[in-house]
Structure formats: C-alpha cells, structure tokens
C-alpha positions as CSV (number, residue, x, y, z in Angstrom):
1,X,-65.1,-12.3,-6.8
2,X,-67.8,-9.4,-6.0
3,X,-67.0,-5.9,-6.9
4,X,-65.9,-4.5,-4.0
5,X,-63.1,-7.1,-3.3
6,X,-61.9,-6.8,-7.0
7,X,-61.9,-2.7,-6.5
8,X,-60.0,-3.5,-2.9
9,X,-57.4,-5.9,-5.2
10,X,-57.0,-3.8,-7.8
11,X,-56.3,-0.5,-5.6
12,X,-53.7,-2.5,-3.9
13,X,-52.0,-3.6,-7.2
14,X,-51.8,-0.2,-8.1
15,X,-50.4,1.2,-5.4
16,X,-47.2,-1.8,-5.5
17,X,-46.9,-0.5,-9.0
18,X,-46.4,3.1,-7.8
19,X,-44.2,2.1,-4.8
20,X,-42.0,-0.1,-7.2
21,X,-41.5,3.0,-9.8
22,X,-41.0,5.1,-6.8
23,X,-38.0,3.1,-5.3
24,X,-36.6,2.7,-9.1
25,X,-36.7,6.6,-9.9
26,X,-35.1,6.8,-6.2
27,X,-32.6,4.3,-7.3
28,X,-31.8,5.9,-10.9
29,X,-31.2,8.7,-9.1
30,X,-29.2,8.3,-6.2
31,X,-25.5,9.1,-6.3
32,X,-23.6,6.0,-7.9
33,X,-20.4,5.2,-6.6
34,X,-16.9,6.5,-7.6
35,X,-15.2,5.0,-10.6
36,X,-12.0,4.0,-9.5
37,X,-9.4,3.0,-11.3
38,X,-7.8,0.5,-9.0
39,X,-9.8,-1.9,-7.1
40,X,-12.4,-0.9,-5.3
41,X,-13.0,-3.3,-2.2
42,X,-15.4,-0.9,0.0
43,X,-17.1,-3.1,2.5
44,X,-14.9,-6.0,2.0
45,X,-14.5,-7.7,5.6
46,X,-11.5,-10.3,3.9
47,X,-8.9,-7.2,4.7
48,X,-7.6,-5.9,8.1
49,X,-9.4,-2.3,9.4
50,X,-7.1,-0.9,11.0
51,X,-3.3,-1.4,12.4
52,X,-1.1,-0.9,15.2
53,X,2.8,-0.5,14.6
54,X,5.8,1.4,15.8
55,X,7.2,4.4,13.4
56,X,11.0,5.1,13.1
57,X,10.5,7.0,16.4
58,X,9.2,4.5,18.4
59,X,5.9,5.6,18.3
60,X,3.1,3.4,17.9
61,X,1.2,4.4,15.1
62,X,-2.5,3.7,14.0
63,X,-5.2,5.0,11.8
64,X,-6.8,7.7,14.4
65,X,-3.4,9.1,13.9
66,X,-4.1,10.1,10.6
67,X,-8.1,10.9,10.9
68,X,-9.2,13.2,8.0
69,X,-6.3,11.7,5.4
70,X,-6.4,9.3,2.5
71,X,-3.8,6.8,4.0
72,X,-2.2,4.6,1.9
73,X,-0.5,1.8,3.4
74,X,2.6,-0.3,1.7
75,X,4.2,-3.0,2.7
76,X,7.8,-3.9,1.4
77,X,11.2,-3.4,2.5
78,X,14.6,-1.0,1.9
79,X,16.5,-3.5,-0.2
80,X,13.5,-4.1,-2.8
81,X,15.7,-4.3,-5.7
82,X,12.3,-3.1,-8.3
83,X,8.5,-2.7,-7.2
84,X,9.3,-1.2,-3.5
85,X,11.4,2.1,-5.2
86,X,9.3,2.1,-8.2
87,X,5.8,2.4,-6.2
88,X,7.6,4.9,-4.0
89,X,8.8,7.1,-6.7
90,X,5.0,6.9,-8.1
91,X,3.8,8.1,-5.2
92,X,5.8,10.9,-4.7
93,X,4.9,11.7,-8.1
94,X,1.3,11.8,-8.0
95,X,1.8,13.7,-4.2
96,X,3.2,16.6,-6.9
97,X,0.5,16.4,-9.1
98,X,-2.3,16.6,-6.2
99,X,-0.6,19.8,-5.5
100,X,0.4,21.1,-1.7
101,X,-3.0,21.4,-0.5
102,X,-4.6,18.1,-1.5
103,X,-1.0,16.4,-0.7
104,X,-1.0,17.4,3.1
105,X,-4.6,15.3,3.1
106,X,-2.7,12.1,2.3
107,X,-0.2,10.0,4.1
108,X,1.8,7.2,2.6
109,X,2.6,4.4,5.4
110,X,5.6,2.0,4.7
111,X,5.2,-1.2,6.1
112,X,8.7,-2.9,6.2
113,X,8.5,-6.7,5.9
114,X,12.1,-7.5,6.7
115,X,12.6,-5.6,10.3
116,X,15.7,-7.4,10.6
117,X,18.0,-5.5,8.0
118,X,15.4,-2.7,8.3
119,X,16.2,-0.6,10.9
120,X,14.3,2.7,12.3
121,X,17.0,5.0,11.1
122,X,17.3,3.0,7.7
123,X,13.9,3.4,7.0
124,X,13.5,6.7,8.4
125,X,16.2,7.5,5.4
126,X,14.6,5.5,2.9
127,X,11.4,7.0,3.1
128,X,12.0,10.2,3.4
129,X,14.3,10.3,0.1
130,X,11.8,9.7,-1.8
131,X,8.6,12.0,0.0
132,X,9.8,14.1,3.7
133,X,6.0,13.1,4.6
134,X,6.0,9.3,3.8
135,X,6.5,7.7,7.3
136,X,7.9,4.3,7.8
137,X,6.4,1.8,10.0
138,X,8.5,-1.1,11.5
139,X,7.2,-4.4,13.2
140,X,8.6,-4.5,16.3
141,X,8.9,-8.2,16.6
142,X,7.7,-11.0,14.5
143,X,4.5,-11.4,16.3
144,X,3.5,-7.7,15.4
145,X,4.7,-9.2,11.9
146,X,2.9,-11.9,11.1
147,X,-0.7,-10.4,12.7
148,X,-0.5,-7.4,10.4
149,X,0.5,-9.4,7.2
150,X,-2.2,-11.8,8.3
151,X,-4.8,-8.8,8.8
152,X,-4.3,-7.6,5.0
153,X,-3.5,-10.9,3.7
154,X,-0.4,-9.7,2.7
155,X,2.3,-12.8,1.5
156,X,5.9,-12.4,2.4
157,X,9.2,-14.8,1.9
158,X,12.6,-14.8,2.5
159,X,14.8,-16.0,-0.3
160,X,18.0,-16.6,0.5
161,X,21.1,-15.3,-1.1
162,X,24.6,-15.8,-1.8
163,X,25.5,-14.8,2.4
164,X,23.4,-14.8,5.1
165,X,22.9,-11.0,5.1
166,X,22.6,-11.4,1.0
167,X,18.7,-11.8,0.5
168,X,15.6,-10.6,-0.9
169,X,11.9,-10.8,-0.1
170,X,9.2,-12.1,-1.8
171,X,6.2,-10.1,-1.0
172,X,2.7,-8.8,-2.0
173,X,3.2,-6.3,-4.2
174,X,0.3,-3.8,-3.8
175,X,-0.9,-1.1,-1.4
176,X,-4.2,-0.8,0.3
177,X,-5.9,3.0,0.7
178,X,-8.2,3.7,3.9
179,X,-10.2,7.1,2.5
180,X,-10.6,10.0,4.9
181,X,-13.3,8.5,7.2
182,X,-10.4,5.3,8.1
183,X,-12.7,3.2,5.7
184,X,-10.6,0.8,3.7
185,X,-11.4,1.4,-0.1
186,X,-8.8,0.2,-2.2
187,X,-6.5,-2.7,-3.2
188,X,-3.8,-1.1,-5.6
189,X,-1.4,-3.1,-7.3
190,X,2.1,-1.9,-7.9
191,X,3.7,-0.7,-11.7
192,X,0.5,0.8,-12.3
193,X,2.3,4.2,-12.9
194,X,1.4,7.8,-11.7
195,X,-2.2,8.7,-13.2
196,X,-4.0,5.8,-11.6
197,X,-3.1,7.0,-8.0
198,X,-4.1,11.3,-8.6
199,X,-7.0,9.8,-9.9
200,X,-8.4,7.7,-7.7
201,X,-6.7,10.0,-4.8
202,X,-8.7,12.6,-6.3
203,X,-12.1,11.1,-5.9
204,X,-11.1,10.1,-2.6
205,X,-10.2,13.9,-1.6
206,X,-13.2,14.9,-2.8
C-alpha cells in the first residue's frame, strides 16, 4: 500500500469514527420516551386506530370528535357485576385528581358489549353516575359489534344464566388510551387502581 492510499484510508476511518460518536452523543441525548406505567403499545399496528359508533344520542361518534383529548376507550357492559363499575369508579377518581383543567382534556368512551340489555338511555344513566363527561357508545347492530371488537382485539362471550334475560359477559377486561394527537398509546388493564391512570394521563397531558 503506497502512502498516499494509506493517508486516503486512514482519513476515511477517521472520519466513520467521528460520524459514529456523533450519532451516539445524538442518541444519548435525544428525548427518551415516557415511562408509563401501563403498557405502552405506541406504534403497534395489531390494535384498531380509530372507531366509528353511535352515542346514547344517536350520534355517530369517532376520534376527530375528540381531537386534542387523551381518549380512553372501555369496552364492557351495564350489568358488569365487578371490573366494568370498578374501572369506572377509577376513572372518575383519577378525573379528580387531574384536577378541572387537565380533566376537560380527557374523555372516557364506554364501549357496551351487550347492546341488547344495553340500551341508549341505560347507558346514558350508567355512565354518567359515575363521571357527567364519560360518554357511552353503543353498537348499533352486531356487525358494528363484531368489527370494532375485532379492530382492538377485544374478546367478548355470552354466558348464560338462570333466564334468558339472566346473563353475564365475558369480556376483555382492559382499556386502550389514544393520546391527544388520536395516536393509540396504551393498553391498560383493569383493577390496576387510581395512581396508574393520573400518572400515565399526566405524561400524556403533558
């Protein structure tokens, strides 16, 4: 190898070094992303993007409706015996704690996955018992049903009872948050009580 070709080599292995320390310093110092305490599932393509299903007023709803919110979306049903009242309550809870401003930034979205005992004025009742902002969102048929189940991979059952009218639901229980952009960002389980949700509704406000 003459000398200039080794200078020419060695200049070009000096400046990769300096382009690789450059991107790592970039990297090391770029903003690192928020630690959530539920799961975080930015990016993830497996879950639905967006939805489009009547409220208790007949109007169909989506997420442009609720541009420049945190949107959490819930799916379960008015005769939920456990999880469906005790997420709910949670909510309501941690809409206290975020404190009047923050709380007008974020809109709870129940997802009923019985429509047939579930109807508009039922859930417009239920939901507003436990929050007067929470909206309720009701299938209109089972077609509407079964896409935005499938869209969020959400798993529901009907168990029968002792009558016909006497049944429960098996369902997913968790709720998925979109942040203020209609990004989908989270995949929150129910029971996990009221800190997890100020604080990862916090970061989300933010």
């Amino acid at each position: 190898m003459t000398r200039l070709t080794f200078a020419r080599v060695a200049r070009a292995a000096l400046v990769a070094a300096v382009c690789t320390l450059g991107a790592a310093v970039v990297t090391g110092c770029g903003p690192k992303p928020p630690a959530f305490t539920n799961l975080d599932i930015t990016g993830n393509t497996q879950f639905g993007s967006n939805f489009s299903l009547p409220d208790t007023n007949g109007h169909v709803r989506t997420l442009a409706d609720y541009k420049g919110k945190v949107v959490v979306l819930f799916f379960g049903y008015t005769h939920c015996p456990d999880v469906c009242p005790t997420t709910l309550a949670e909510l309501s809870q941690a809409m206290q704690q975020l404190g009047p401003d923050d709380a007008k930034r974020v809109q709870v979205l129940f997802v009923t996955v019985d429509p047939a005992r579930d109807t508009p004025a039922l859930m417009a009742q239920y939901v507003a018992a436990f929050d007067p902002s929470f909206v309720g969102l009701r299938p209109a048929n089972d077609a509407q049903l079964k896409q935005v189940t499938k869209d969020f991979r959400v798993y529901y059952a009907k168990v029968p009872g002792t009558t016909a009218d006497n049944y429960t639901m098996d369902h997913t229980a968790a709720s998925y948050v979109f942040d203020t952009t209609g990004k989908l960002r989270l995949f929150a389980r129910d029971g996990q009580g009221v800190t997890p949700w100020v604080h990862d509704l916090k970061l989300l406000l933010d």
